[in-house]
N, C-alpha and C positions, 0 to 999 in steps of 0.2 A: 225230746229224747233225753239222756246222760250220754256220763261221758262211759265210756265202755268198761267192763264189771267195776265201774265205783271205781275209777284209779286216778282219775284227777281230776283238779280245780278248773277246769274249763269243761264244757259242752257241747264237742264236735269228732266226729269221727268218719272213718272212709268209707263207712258202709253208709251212714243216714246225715254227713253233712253236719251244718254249725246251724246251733239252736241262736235265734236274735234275739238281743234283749229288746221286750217293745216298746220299753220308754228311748232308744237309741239302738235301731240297727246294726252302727258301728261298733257297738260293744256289745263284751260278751255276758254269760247269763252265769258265770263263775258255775261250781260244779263240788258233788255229782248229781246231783238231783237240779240240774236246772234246768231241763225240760218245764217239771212239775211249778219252779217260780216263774219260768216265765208265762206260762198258764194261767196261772195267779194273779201275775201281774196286771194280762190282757183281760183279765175279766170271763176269761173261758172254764174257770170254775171258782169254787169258794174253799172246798176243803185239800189238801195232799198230805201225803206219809213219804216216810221214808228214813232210810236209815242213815246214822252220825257217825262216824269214827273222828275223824278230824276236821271234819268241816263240812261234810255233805247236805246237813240244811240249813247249818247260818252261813254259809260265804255266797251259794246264790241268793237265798232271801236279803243277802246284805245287795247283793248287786239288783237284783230286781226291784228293792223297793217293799217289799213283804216282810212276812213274821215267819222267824222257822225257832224250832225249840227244840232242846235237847235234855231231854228228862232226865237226872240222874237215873246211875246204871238197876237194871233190878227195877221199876217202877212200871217198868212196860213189857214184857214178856215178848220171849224171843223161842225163835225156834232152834232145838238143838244141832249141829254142835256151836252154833254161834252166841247162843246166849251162855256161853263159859265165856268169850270174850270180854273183857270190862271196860275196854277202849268201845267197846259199840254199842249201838243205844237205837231203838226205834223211837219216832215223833212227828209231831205235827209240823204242818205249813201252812198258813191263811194269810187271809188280809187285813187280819185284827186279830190284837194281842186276844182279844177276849174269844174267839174264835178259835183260836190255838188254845187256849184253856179249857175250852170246853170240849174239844175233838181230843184231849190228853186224859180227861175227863172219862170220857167213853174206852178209851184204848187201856189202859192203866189197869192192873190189879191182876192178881193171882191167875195160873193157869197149870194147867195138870201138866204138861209138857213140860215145862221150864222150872226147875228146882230152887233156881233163884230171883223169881219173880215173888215181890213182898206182897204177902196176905193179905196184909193191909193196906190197901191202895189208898194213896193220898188223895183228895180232892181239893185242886185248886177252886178260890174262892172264882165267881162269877161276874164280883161288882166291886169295884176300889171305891174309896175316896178319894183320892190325890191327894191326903194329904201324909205326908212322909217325916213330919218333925217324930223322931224318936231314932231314924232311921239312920248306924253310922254306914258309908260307905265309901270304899275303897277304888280309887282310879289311878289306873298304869297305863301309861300311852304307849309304853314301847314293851312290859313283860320283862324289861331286864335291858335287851340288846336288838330286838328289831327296828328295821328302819320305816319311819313313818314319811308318807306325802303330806305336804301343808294340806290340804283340801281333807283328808281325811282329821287330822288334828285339828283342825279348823271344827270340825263336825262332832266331834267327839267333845271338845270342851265343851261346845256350846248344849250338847247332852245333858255337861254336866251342872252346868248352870241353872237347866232346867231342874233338876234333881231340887238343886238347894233352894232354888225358887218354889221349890215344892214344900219344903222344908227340911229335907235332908242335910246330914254334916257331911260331906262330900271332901273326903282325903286324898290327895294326893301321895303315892305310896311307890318305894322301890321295890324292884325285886332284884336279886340278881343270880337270875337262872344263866347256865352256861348251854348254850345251843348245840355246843357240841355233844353235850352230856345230854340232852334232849335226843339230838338225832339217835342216840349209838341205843339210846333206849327203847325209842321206836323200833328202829328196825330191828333187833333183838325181839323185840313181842310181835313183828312181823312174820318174822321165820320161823320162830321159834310155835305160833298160834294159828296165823293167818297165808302164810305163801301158799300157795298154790302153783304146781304146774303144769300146764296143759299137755300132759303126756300122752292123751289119748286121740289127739289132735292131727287130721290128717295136714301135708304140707299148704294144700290148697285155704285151709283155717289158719293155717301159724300166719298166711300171706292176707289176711283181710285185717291183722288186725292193725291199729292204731303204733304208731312209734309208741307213745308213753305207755302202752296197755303192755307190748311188749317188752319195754324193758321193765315194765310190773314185775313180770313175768317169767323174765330172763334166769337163769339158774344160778344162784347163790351158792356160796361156799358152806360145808355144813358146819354148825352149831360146835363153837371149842368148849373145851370142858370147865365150868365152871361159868360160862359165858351167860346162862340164864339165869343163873344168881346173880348174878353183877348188874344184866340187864334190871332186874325186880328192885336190889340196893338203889341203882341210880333211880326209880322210879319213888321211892320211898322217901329219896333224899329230893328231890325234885316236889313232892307233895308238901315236906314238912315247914317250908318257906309258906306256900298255901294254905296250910293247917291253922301257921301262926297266927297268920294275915284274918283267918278268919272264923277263929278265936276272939276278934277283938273288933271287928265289923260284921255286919250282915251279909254283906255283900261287894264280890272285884265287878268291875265293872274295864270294859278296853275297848279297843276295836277289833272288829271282826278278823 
């Protein structure tokens, strides 16, 4: 299953239960698409879709063990009104990088619906070489200020080792994004794009759903004046740290 309409990092809810991840039971299959990885994972299919805002196919493809991808915005065509969103993105899930290329391959390119889906659909290539000497690349363990577990930094250098062993020049690199100014911007293109509330919703519906789906859900204060400029500035000011970084690399590279 997901987690209920896409509203959070985990995989369980009071109508259909907690989805297991199948390499551990005990743990979860992270979300919102982690039905779809844990599927993956088990061998009970090869291909899945599904849609990204902030993590919905790489935090469980991170937990399951798989491949989830997230196409820049525009490359994969959406239906409206949500392909005006640019926080969202449809893409693949397999069990190999090159299976997720090739199923982005098929999805990708123009569509009469969607006004900003690009005409010219890019094709990722099929077959690598491994080898990466030319390739500058950029690594941030923590993004600025999040908190990392050993086990996961443990996992992440050793990534990056791999890279340079490749031949890659693999940099280590600050950022210093303010989480604050993160959050107040999400949710500003939350409300202001994406809330939703279920008004039409008899009581017996408001009462199945999930605590987090609910307080998704809950009713927000409305939009102050001037407030969606500021949300767009902070988002501007939040890329241009990004912009620079990658200006001068090919590619950030983090943990999930």
């Amino acid at each position: 299953t997901m987690s209920e309409f896409g509203t959070h990092w985990a995989t369980h809810s009071r109508l259909f239960g907690v989805t297991r991840n199948p390499w551990n039971r005990d743990y979860d299959v992270g979300g919102s698409s982690g039905g779809s990885a844990a599927a993956l994972a088990a061998g009970l299919t090869t291909l899945a879709t599904g849609g990204d805002i902030g993590g919905s196919l790489r935090t469980p493809a991170a937990c399951c063990g798989v491949v989830g991808y997230k196409p820049p915005y525009g490359r994969v065509p959406l239906t409206p009104p949500r392909n005006f969103d640019t926080y969202l993105t449809n893409g693949p899930m397999a069990r190999t990088v090159a299976d997720c290329a090739l199923l982005t391959n098929v999805i990708a390119g123009p569509h009469p619906d969607d006004s900003v889906s690009l005409r010219d659909p890019v094709q990722l290539p099929l077959e690598y070489s491994g080898d990466l000497r030319g390739w500058k690349i950029a690594l941030s363990l923590d993004l600025g200020s999040w908190e990392l577990s050993p086990d996961v930094r443990a996992n992440t250098l050793a990534a990056a080792e791999a890279l340079r062993a490749a031949g890659a020049d693999v940099e280590e690199v600050a950022l210093a994004w303010d989480p604050r100014e993160i959050a107040e911007a999400v949710i500003t293109h939350f409300v202001a794009q994406l809330h939703q509330t279920p008004d039409g919703w008899t009581p017996e519906q408001r009462s199945q759903l999930s605590i987090y789906a609910a307080n998704f859900f809950a009713p927000v204060a409305p939009l102050q004046r001037g407030q969606i400029d500021r949300g767009l500035r902070l988002e501007a000011k939040i890329y241009a740290a990004l912009g620079t970084l990658l200006d001068e690399h090919h590619v950030l590279i983090c943990p999930t």
